[in-house]
C-alpha positions as CSV (number, residue, x, y, z in Angstrom):
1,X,95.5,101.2,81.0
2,X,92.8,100.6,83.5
3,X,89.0,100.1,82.5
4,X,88.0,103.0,85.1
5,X,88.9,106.5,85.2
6,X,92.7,108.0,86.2
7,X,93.3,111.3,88.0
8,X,97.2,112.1,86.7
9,X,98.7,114.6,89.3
10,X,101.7,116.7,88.2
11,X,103.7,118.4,90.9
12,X,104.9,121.4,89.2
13,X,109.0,121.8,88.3
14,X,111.3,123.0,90.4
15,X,111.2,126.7,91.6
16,X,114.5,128.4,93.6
17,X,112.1,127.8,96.6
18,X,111.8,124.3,96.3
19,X,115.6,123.6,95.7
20,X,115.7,124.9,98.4
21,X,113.5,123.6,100.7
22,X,112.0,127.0,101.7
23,X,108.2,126.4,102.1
24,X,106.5,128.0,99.5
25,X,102.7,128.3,99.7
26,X,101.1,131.6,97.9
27,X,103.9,133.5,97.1
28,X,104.3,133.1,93.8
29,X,107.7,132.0,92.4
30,X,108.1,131.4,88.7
31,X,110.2,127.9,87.5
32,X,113.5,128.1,87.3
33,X,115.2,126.9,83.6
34,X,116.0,123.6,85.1
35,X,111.9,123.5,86.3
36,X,111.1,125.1,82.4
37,X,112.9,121.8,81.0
38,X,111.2,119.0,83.3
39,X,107.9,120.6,82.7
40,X,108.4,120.3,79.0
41,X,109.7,116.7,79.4
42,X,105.9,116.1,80.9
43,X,104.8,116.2,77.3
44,X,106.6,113.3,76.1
45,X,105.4,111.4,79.4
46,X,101.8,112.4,79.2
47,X,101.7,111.0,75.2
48,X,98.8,109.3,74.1
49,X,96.9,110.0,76.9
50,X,93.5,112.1,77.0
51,X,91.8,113.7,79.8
52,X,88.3,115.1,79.9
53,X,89.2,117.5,82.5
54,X,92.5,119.7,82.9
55,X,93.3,121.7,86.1
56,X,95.8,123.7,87.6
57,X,96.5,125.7,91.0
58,X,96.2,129.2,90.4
59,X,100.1,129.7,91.1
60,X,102.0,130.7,88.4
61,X,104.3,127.7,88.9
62,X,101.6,125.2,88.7
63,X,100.1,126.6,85.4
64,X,103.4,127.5,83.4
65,X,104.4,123.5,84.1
66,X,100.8,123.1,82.6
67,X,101.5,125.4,79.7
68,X,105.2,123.8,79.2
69,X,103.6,120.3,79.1
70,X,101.2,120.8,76.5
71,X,97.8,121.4,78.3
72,X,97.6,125.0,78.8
73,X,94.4,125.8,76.6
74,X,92.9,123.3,78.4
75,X,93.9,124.1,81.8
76,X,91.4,125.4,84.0
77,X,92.8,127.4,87.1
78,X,90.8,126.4,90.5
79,X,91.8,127.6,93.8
80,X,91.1,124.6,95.6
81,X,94.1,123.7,94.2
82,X,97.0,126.3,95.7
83,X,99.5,125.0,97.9
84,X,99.0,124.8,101.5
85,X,98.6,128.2,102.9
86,X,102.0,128.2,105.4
87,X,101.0,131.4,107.0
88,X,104.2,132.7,109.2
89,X,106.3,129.9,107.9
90,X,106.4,131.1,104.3
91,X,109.5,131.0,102.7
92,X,110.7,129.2,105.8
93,X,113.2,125.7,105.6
94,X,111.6,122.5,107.5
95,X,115.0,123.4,109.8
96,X,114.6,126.8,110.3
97,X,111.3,126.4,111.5
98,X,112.4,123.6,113.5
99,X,114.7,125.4,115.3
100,X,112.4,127.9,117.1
101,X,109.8,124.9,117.4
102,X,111.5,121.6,117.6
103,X,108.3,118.9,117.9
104,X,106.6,121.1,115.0
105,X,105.4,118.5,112.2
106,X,103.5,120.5,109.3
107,X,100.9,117.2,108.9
108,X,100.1,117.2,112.4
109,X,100.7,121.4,114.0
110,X,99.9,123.5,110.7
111,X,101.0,126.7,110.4
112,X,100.7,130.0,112.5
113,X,98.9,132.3,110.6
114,X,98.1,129.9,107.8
115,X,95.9,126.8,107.3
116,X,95.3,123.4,109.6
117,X,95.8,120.2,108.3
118,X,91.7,120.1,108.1
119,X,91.5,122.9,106.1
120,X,93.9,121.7,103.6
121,X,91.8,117.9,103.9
122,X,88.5,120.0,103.5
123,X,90.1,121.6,100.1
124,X,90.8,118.3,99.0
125,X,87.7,116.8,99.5
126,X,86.1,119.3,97.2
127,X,88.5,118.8,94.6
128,X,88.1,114.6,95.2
129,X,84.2,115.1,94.6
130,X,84.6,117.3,91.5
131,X,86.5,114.7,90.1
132,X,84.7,112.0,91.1
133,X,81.7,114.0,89.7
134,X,83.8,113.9,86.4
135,X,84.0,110.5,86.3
136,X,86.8,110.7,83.3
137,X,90.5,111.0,82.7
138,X,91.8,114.0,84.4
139,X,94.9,116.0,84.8
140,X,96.0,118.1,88.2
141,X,98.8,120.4,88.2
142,X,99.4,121.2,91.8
143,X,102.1,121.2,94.7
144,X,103.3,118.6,96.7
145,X,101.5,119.2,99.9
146,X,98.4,120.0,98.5
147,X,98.9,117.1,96.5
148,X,100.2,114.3,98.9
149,X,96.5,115.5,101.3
150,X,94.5,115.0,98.0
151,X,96.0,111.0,97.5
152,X,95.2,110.5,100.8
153,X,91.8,111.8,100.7
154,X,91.1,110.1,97.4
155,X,91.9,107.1,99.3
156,X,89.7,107.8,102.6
157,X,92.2,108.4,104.9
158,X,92.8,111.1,107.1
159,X,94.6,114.1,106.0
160,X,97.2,113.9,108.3
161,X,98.7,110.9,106.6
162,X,99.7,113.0,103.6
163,X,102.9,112.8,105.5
164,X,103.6,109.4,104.6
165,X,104.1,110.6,101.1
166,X,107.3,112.4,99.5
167,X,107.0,113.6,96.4
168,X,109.4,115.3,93.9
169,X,109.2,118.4,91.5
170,X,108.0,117.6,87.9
171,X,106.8,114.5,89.3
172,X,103.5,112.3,88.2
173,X,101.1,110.2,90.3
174,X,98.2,108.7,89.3
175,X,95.2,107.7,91.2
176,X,92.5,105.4,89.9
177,X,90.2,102.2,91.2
178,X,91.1,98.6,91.4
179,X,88.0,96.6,90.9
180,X,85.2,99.3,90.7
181,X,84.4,103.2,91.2
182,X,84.1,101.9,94.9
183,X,87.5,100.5,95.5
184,X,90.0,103.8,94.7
185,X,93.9,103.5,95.1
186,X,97.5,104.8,94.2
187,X,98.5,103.2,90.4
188,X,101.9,104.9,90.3
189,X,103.3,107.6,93.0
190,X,105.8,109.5,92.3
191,X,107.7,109.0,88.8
192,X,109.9,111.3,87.3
């Protein structure tokens, strides 16, 4: 346990969309059983722990892994936190949209229709200073693109290097600081 505070991510459980790589950015798919289970396993993973803040993406599949895990009465929804907005490439796969643009990178082009890398980054931001603001424990149910820009953010760098991070459903991440509130960094990325 670290002296200073830790911002838990949750990447929300798996949805049809997701197991099947369609992008899936404000339509809103519900979990599937397989998504209901893993989100209820984040209970068991989360034990112990307190947070002085709780908050979820709007999306229905962001707050029922919230609900599943335990922290639904505490949850607040904030729309900084929805997915990345994919515009015309909604319910799209990485490949299909590949083949009709073949140098397309999401990190780098955006979408048609939906948001910029730098919108996403300025989301972020907003969500980095309320939590820095908190100065506390807290606990983020999101979605992996949304969160892979707000790790990178917390860390300084640019949005665009969000792409440097996978990240799986029902996953947890935690950011935090090393040797003061100056010094943030990635404690644990990724564990399922």
């Amino acid at each position: 346990m670290s002296a200073f505070p830790e911002i838990y991510l949750v990447r929300h459980g798996e949805t049809e969309w997701s197991a099947s790589g369609k992008h899936t950015g404000r339509t809103d798919i519900p979990l599937t059983p397989a998504g209901e289970e893993a989100a209820r396993g984040i209970t068991e993973r989360l034990q112990g722990l307190s947070f002085q803040a709780v908050w979820s993406s709007p999306s229905q599949r962001a707050f029922k892994t919230c609900v599943l895990a335990g922290f639904g009465s505490a949850g607040l929804k904030t729309s900084d936190l929805a997915e990345w907005d994919y515009g015309a490439y909604e319910g799209l796969t990485t490949k299909q949209i590949l083949a009709e643009r073949p140098s397309w990178r999401l990190f780098r082009d955006g979408c048609p229709g939906g948001e910029m890398v730098q919108d996403v980054g300025a989301r972020a931001d907003r969500i980095v200073s309320q939590l820095r603001a908190v100065n506390a424990n807290a606990l983020v149910f999101s979605s992996a693109h949304f969160l892979r820009v707000l790790a990178v953010r917390w860390l300084g760098l640019p949005p665009q290097d969000g792409a440097l991070f996978a990240l799986d459903t029902a996953s947890i991440s935690v950011l935090g600081y090393e040797h003061g509130l100056g010094e943030p960094i990635v404690r644990r990325w990724n564990q399922r």
